[in-house]
C-alpha positions as semicolon CSV with decimal commas, in nm:
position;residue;x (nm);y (nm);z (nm)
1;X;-2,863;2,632;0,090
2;X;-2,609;2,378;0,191
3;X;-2,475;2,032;0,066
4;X;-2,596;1,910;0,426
5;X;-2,951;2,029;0,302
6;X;-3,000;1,887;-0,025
7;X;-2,853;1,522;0,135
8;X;-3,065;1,555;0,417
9;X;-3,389;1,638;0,146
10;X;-3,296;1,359;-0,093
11;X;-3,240;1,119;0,205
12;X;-3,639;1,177;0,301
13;X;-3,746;1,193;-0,062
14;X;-3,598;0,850;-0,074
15;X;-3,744;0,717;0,234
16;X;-4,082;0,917;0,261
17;X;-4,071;0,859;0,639
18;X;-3,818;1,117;0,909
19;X;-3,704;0,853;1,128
20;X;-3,592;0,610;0,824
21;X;-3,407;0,915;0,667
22;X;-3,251;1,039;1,000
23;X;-3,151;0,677;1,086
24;X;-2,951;0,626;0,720
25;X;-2,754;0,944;0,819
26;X;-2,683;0,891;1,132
27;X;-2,856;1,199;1,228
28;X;-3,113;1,287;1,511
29;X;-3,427;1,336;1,373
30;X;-3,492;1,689;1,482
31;X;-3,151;1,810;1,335
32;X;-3,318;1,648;1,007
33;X;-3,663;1,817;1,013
34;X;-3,480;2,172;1,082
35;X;-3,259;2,140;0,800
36;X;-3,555;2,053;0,569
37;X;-3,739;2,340;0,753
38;X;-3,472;2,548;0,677
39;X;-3,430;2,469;0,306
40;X;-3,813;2,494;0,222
41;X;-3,785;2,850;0,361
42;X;-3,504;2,973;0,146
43;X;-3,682;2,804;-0,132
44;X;-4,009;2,934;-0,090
45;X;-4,210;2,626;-0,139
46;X;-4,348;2,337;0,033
47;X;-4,103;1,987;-0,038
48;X;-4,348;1,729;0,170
49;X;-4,677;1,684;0,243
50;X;-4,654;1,590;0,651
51;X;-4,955;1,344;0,853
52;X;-4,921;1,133;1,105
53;X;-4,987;0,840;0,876
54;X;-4,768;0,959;0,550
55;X;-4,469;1,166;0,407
56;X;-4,512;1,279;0,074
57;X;-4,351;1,518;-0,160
58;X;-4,548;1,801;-0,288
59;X;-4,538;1,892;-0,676
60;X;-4,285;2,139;-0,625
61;X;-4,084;1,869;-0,402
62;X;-4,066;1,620;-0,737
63;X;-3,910;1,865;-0,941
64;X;-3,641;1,985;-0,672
65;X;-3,603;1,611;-0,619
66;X;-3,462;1,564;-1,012
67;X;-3,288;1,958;-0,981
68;X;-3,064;1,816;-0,666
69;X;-3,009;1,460;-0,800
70;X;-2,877;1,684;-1,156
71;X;-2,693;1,904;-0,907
72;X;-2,480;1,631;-0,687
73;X;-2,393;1,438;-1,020
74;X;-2,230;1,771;-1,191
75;X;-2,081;1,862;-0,809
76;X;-1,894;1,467;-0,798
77;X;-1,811;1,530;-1,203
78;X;-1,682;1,837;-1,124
79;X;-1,488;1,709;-0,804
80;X;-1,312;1,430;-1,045
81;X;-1,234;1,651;-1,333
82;X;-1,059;1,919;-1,020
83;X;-0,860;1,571;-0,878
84;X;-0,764;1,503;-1,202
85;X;-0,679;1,845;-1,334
86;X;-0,417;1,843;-1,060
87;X;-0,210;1,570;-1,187
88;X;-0,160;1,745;-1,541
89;X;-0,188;1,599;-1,896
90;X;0,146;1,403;-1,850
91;X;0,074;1,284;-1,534
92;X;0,380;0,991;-1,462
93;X;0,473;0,791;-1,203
94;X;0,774;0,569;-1,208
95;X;0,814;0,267;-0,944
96;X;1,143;0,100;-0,872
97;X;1,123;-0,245;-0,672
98;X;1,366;-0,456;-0,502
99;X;1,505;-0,750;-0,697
100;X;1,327;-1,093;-0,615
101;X;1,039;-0,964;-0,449
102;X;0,677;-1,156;-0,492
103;X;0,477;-0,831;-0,625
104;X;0,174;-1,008;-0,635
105;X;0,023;-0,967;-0,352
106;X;0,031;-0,528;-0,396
107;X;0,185;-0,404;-0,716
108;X;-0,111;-0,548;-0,931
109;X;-0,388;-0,423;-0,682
110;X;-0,225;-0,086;-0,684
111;X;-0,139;-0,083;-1,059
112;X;-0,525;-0,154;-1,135
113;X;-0,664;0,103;-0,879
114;X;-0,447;0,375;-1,057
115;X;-0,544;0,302;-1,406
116;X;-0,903;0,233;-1,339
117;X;-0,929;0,552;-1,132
118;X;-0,657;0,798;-1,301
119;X;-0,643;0,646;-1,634
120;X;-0,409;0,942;-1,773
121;X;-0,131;0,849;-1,551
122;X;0,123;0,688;-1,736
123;X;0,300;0,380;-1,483
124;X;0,647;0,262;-1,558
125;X;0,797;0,001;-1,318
126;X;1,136;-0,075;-1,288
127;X;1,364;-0,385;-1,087
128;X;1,719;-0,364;-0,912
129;X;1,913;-0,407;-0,665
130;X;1,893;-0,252;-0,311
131;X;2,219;-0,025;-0,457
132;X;2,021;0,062;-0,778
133;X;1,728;0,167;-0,653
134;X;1,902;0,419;-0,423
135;X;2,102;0,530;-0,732
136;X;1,782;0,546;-0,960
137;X;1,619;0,741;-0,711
138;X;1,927;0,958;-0,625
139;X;1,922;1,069;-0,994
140;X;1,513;1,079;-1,053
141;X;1,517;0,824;-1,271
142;X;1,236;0,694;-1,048
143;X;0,948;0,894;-0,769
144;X;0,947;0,566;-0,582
145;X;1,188;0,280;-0,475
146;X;1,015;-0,026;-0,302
147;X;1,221;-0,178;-0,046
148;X;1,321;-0,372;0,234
149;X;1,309;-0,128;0,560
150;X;1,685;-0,240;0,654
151;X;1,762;-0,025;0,332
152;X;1,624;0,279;0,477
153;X;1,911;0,392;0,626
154;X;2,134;0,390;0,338
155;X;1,910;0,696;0,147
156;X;1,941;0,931;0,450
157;X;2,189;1,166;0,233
158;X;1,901;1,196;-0,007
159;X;1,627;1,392;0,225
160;X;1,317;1,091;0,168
161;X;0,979;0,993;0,317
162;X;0,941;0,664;0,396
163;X;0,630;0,483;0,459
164;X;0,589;0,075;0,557
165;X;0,298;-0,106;0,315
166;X;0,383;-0,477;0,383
167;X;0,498;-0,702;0,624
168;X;0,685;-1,090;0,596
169;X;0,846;-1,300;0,760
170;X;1,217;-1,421;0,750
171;X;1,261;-1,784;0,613
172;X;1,571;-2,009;0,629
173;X;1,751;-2,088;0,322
174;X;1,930;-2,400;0,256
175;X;2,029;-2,680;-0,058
176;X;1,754;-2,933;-0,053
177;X;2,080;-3,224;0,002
178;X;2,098;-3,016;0,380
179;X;2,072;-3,283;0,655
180;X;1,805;-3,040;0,777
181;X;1,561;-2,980;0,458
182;X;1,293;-3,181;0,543
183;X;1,221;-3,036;0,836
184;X;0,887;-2,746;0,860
185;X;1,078;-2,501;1,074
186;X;1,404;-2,474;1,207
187;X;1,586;-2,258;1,464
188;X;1,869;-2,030;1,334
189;X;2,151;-2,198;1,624
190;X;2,104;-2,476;1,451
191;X;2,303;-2,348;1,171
192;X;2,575;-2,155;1,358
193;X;2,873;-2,351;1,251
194;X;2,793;-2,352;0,870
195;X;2,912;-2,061;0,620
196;X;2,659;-1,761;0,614
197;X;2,538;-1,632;0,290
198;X;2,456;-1,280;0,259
199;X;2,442;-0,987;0,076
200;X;2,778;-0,775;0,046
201;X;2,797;-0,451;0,227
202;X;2,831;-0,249;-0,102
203;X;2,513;-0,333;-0,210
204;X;2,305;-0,301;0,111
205;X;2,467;-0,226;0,444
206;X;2,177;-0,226;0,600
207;X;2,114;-0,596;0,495
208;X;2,413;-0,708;0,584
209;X;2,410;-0,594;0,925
210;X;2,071;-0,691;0,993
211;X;2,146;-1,025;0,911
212;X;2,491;-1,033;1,144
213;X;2,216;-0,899;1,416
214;X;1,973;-1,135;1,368
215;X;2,264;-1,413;1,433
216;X;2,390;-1,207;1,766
217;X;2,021;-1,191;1,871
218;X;2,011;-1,584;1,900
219;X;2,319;-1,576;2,052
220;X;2,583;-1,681;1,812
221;X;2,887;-1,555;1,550
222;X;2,847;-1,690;1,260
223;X;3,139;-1,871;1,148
224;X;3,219;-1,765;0,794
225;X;3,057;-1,557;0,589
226;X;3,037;-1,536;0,232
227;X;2,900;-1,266;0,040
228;X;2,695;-1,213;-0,248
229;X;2,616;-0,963;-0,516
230;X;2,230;-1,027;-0,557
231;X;1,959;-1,239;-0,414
232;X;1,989;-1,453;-0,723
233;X;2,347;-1,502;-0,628
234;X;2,270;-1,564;-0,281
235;X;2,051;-1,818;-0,435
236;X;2,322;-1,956;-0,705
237;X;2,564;-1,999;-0,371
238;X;2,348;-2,176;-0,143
239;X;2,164;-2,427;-0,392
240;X;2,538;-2,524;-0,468
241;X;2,546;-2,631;-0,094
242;X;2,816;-2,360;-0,008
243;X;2,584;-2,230;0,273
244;X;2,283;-2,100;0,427
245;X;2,108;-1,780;0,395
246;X;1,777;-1,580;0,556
247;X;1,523;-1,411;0,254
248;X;1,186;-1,322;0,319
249;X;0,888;-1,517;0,245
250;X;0,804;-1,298;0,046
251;X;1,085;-1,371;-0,205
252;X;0,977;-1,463;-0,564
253;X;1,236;-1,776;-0,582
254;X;1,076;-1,978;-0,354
255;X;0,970;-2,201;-0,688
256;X;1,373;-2,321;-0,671
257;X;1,348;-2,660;-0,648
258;X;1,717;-2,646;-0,551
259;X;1,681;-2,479;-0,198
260;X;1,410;-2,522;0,107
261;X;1,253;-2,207;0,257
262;X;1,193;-2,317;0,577
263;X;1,009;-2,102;0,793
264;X;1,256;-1,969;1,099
265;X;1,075;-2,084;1,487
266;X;1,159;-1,721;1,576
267;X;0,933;-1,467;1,416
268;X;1,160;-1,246;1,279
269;X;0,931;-0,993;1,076
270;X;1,048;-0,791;0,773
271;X;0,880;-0,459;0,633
272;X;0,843;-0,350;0,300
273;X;0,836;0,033;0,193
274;X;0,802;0,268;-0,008
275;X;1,076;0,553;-0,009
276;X;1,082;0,895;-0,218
277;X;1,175;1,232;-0,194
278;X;1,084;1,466;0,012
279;X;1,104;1,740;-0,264
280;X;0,880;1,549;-0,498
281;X;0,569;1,674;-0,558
282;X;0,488;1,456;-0,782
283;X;0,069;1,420;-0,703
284;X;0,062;1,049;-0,833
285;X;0,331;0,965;-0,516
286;X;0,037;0,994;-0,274
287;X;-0,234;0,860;-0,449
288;X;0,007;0,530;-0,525
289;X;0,162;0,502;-0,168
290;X;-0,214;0,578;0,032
291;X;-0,332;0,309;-0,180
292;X;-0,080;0,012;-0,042
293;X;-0,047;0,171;0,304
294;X;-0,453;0,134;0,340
295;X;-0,515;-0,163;0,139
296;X;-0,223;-0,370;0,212
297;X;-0,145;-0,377;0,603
């Protein structure tokens, strides 16, 4: 007796009619009738009544029908209590995201998916900068560091995985007094003799550089630069009108009324990921990073 059996038997106890029942499994028909063949031998009894004009189950088919609907309930119980005896009684995960980023549109979905489905997982969540969350995740304080992908580079010495979950866009940043603000989008060149804004080296390297390449790709050097210890610095710098920056639209501060976001005429995408260790076996790492990659692309 297989699992293939008892679906295929409860699919035509449901149905009372082959074709119906083959048809809601995507099954031919005469696979169907051999596995219900097949399962009425090893049984030793009759499960339907077959005419040309009916289906029905025989007496001994009722009962079998309330024995296999008992059976697949304890067989899905047991398959949850198995999943969930492999995270352990102190089952922990602890997530570390980037400074200024808009969580709303995955941490909350993936937050609720883990406590409705794994309710003995305890969820701690952590913010810093792109330097922290290397550190906290250099010294386990955290299984998971939520990023921007520029950043990847930077935890190489650490032996991660790294997986991409969301994708922006990079916006323009400038003091709403800029002769440009009240413009809807804006070309990058257009900026190329004003003071760039950006985050220092020793924070992110990655960030800075990307942002010195996205100037070379549209084919200038910026002027000055000026760097900053934070986003919210970044932020402090060019509401003050000492600049211009590039965040992603993603970025939680777009409700300063001090600075425009103004989306950039080239598309210049930006990822978001999730980075851990290789060495962490941590089962709640998986469960929490399938969850964005499949629900948030």
């Amino acid at each position: 007796m297989t699992s293939t059996q008892i679906r295929y038997f409860l699919a035509v106890a449901k149905y009372l009619n082959f074709s119906e029942a083959a048809r809601s499994l995507y099954v031919a028909q005469s696979s169907l009738s051999r596995n219900i063949s097949s399962l009425e031998a090893e049984l030793g009894v009759q499960l339907f009544l077959r005419t040309k004009k009916y289906v029905r189950l025989t007496p001994a088919g009722a009962v079998w029908v309330k024995e296999f609907e008992n059976f697949q309930k304890l067989m899905e119980l047991a398959r949850e209590r198995a999943k969930h005896a492999e995270l352990g009684q102190n089952a922990a995960i602890r997530i570390g995201m980037i400074e200024a980023q808009e969580s709303e549109n995955f941490l909350p979905k993936a937050i609720s998916y883990l406590k409705t489905n794994y309710p003995e997982i305890t969820i701690s969540l952590m913010r810093g900068n792109f330097r922290d969350l290397r550190e906290m995740l250099k010294s386990n304080a955290i299984d998971v560091a939520l990023t921007l992908s520029f950043d990847v580079d930077a935890y190489m010495d650490q032996d991660i995985v790294f997986e991409n979950f969301y994708e922006s866009v990079g916006e323009c940043v400038i003091s709403k007094y800029h002769p440009l603000a009240d413009k809807e989008t804006i070309c990058l060149e257009d900026l190329k003799d004003e003071t760039l804004i950006i985050i220092s080296p020793e924070i992110s390297v990655g960030g800075y550089e990307a942002l010195i390449n996205l100037c070379h790709n549209h084919n200038f050097q910026p002027r000055r630069i000026q760097t900053a210890s934070s986003v919210e610095h970044i932020m402090l710098l060019v509401e003050s009108g000492l600049g211009f920056s590039v965040l992603d639209a993603n970025c939680k501060l777009h409700n300063n009324h001090s600075v425009r976001f103004i989306r950039l005429i080239e598309d210049d995408r930006l990822k978001l990921v999730g980075v851990w260790h290789k060495d962490n076996l941590n089962p709640a790492i998986p469960l929490f990073i399938n969850y964005l990659i499949q629900n948030m692309e």
